[in-house]
C-alpha positions in Angstrom: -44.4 -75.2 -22.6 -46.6 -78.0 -21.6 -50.8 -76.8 -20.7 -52.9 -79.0 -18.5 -56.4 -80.1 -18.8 -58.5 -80.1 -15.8 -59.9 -83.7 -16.3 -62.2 -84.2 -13.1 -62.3 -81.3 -10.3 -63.8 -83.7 -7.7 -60.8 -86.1 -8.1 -58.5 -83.6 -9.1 -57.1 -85.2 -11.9 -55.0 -83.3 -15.0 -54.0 -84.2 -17.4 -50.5 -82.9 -18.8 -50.8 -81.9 -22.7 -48.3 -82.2 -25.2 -46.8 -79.2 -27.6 -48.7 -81.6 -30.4 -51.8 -81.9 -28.7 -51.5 -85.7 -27.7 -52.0 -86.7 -23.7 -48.5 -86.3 -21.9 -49.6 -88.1 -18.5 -52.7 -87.8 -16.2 -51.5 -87.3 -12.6 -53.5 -85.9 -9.5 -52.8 -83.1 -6.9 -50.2 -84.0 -4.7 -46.3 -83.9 -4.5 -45.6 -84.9 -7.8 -43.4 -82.9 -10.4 -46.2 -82.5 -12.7 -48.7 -80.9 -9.7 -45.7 -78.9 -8.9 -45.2 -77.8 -12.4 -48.7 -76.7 -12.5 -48.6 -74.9 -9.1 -45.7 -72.8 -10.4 -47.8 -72.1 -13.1 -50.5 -70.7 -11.5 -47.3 -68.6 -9.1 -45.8 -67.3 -12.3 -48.1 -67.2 -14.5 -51.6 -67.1 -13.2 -52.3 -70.4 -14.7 -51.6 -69.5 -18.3 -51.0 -73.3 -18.8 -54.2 -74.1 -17.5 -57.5 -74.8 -20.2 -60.1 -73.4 -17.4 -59.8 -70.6 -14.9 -58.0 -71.6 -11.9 -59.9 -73.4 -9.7 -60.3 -71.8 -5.9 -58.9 -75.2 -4.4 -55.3 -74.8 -6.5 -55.0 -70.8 -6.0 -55.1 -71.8 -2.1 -52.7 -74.7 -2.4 -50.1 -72.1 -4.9 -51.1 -68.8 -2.3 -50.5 -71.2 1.0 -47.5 -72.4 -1.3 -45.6 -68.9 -1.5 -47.1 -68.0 2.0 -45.5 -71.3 3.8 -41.9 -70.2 1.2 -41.9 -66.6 2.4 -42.1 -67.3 5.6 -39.3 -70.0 6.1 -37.6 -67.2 4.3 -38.0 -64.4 6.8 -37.4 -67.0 9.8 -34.2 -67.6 8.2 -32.6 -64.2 6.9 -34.2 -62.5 10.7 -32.5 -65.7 12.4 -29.2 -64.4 10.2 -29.3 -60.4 11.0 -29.7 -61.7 15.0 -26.4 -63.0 14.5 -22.9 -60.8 16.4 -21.4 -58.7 13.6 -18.1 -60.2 13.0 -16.1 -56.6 12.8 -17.8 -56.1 15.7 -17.5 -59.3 17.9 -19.8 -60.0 21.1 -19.8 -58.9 24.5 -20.2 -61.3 27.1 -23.4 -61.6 28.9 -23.5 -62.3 33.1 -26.5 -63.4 34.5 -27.7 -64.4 38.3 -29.2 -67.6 38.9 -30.2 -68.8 42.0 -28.7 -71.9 43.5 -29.9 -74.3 46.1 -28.3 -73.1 49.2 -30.0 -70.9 51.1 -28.8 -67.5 53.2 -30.1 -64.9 55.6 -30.8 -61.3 54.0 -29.2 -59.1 55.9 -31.9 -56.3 55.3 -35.0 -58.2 55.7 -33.4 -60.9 58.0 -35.2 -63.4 56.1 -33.8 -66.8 54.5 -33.5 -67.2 51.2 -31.6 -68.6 47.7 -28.4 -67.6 46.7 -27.6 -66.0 43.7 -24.3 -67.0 41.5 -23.0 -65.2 38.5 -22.9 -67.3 35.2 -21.7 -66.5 31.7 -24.8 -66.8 29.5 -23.5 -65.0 26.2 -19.5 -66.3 25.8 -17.8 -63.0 24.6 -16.1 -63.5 20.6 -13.7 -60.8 19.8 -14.4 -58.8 16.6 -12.0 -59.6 13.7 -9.0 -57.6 12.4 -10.6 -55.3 9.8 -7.7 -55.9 7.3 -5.6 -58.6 6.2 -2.9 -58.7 3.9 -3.5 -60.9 0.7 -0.1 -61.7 -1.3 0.3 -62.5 -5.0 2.8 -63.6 -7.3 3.2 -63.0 -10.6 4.4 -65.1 -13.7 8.1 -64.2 -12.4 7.8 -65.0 -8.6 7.8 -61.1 -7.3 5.2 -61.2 -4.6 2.7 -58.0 -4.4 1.3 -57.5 -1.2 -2.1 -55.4 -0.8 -4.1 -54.8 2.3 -7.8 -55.8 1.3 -10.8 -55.9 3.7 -11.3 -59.0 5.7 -12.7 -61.8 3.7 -15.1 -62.9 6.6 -16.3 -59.5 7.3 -17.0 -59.1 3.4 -18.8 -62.4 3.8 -20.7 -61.4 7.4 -21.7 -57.7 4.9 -22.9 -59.5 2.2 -24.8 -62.1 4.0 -26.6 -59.5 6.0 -27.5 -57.6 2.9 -29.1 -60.3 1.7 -31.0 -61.1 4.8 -32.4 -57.9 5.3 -33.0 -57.6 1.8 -35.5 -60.4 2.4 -37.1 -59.0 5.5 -38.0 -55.4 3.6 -39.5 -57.4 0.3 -41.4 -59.9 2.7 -44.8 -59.2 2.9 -46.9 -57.9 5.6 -49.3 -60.6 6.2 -46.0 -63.1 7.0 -44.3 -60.8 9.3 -47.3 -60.4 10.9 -47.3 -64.5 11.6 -43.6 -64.6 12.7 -43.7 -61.2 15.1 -47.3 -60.9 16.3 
């Protein structure tokens, strides 16, 4: 495991050092894959591979780091557990919206737009919970079983793993995506 020598903190130079002791590389914060070795570091590890403490400026960049990760991450699996349920499928979704022409309300007899009905949500119809999955075997005889539906499997596991996200994200991020 390579350790890194904080070389000037003003410049914010390392310097990346060899198993044998001898100078790897000198690089400087940024996007390279030696800063982002270190940053992972100081994730993982608290900076164990660092010769000094960790300086305040490099715990902000790895914190802000995880913070900017988690959050794409709860965006995503939250954007994923909106989704229809496929055993379920989607109603569809009417709206009014007015139009341009205008008509006289009976009840108030005063003029005004017209409404018309639109479809805003298209309806998707849920899948067939089973499907029947056929083998052979070394012979030719064919086996038929009756096996849950491959995309509602999928559509399960999926969700499980979105929502799994959303319960171990923390507090502070959901706070930035739902306040």
């Amino acid at each position: 495991m390579p350790t890194y020598r904080l070389i000037d903190a003003d410049l914010r130079v390392f310097e990346e050092i060899a198993d044998d002791g001898n100078v790897y590389r000198s690089f400087t914060v940024g996007e390279t894959s030696d800063y982002k070795a270190l940053r992972e570091d100081v994730i993982t590890n608290s900076g164990a591979a660092l010769d000094v403490d960790v300086p305040d400026w490099l715990q902000a960049d790895a914190d802000q780091f995880v913070f900017d990760k988690q959050l794409a991450d709860y965006k995503a699996a939250k954007a994923r557990l909106e989704q229809y349920v496929v055993a379920d499928g989607r109603a569809e979704v009417r709206e009014l919206e007015p139009t341009d022409e205008l008509v006289v309300n009976e009840e108030t007899g005063e003029k005004e737009k017209a409404t018309r009905e639109v479809v805003t949500v298209t309806a998707i119809d849920p899948v067939d919970a089973t499907v029947e999955q056929t083998t052979f075997d070394e012979y030719g005889n064919a086996t038929t079983t009756t096996i849950e539906n491959p995309l509602i499997t999928k559509d399960n596991e999926e969700r499980a793993a979105a929502q799994a996200v959303v319960d171990a994200t923390p507090q502070n991020v959901r706070d930035a995506v739902d306040n």
